[in-house]
C-alpha positions as CSV (number, residue, x, y, z in Angstrom):
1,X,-11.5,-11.5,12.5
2,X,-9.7,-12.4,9.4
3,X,-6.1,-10.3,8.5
4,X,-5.6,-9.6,5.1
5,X,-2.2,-8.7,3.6
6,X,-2.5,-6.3,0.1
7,X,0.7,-6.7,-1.5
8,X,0.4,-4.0,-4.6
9,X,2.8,-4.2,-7.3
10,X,0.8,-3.3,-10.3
11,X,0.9,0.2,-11.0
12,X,-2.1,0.9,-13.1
13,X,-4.5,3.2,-11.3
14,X,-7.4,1.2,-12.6
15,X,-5.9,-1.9,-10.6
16,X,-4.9,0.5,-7.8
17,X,-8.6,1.7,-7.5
18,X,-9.4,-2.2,-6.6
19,X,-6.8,-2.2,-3.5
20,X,-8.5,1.0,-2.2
21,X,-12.4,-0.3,-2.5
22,X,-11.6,-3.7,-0.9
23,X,-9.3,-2.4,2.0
24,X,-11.7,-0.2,2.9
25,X,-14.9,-2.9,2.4
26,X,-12.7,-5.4,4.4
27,X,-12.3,-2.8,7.2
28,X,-15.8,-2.2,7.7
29,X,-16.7,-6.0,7.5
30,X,-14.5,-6.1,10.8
31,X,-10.9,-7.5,8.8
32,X,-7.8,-6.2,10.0
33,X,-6.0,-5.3,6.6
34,X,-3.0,-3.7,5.6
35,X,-1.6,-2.3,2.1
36,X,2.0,-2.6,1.3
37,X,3.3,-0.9,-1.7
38,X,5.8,-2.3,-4.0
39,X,7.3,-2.8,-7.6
40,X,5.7,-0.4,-9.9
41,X,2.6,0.8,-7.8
42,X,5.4,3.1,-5.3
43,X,5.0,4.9,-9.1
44,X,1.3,6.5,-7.7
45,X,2.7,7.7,-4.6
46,X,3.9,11.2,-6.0
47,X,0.4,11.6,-7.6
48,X,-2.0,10.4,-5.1
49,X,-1.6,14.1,-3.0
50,X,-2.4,16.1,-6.3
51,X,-6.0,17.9,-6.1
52,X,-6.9,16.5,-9.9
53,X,-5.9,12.6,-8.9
54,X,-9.4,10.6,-8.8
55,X,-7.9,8.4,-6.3
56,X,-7.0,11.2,-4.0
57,X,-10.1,10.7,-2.1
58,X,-9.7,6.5,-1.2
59,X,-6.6,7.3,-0.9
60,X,-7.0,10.0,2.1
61,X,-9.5,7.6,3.6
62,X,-7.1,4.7,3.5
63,X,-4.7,6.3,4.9
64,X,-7.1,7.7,7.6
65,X,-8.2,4.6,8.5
66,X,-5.1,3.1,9.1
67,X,-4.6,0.7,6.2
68,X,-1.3,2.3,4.4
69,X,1.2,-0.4,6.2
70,X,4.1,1.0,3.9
71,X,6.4,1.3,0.9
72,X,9.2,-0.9,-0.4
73,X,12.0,1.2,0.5
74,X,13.8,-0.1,-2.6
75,X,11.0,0.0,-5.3
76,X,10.7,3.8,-4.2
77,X,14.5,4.3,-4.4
78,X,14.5,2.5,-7.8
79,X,11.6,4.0,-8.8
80,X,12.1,7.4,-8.2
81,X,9.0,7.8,-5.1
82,X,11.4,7.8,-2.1
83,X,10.6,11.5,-1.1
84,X,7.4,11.7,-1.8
85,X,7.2,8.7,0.6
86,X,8.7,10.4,3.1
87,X,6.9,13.6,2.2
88,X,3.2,11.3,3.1
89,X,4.9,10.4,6.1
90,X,4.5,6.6,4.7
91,X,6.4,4.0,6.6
92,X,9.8,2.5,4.4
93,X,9.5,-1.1,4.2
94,X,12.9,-3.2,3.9
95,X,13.0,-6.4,6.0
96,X,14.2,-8.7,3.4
97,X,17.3,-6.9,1.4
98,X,15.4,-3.7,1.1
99,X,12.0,-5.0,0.1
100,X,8.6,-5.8,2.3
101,X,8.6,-9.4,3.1
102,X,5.8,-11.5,2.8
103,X,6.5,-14.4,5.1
104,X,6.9,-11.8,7.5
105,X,3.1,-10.9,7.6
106,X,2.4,-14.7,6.9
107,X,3.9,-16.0,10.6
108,X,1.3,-13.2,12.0
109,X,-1.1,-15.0,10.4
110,X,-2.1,-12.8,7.5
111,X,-3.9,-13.9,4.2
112,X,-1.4,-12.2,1.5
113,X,-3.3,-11.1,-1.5
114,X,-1.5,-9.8,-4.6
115,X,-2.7,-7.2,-7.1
């Protein structure tokens, strides 16, 4: 089994569409795979919940499945998403001066892919 790392920091819905298909593709291909939110995608997070949003259906299956690792804890300070964060119940990511850290998921042997 192959462990993938989605490190999001675009926040275009049209690129955040991407992260949703292949997380779940790479799940049901047997990958372990997690998506960390940070930079300008923590942006979505407030939006993702509403009825209207045509993510809000990948979405609840991603985070159903498991595959929402977590949120930059500073990006969604910055940024203006820290309670809707917390509203989600989404986990606050800050292991290197606030922020999700990559090598982190690299010494547990993750592939880290960037969108």
């Amino acid at each position: 089994m192959e462990k993938f790392a989605l490190f999001v920091f675009n926040g275009d819905p049209l690129c955040f569409i991407h992260v949703l298909l292949n997380a779940l593709d790479m799940k049901g291909k047997g990958h372990e795979v997690k998506i960390i939110m940070e930079g300008a995608s923590v942006k979505l997070i407030p939006d993702l919940v509403k009825p209207e949003n045509p993510l809000g259906g990948l979405w609840k299956k991603n985070l159903a499945a498991g595959l929402v690792e977590g949120v930059c804890k500073a990006c969604s300070t910055k940024l203006g998403a820290l309670e809707a964060a917390k509203e989600q119940g989404l986990t606050l990511l800050d292991d290197m001066s606030g922020h999700p850290s990559m090598a982190t998921y690299r010494d547990k042997g993750y592939e880290i892919i960037t969108f």
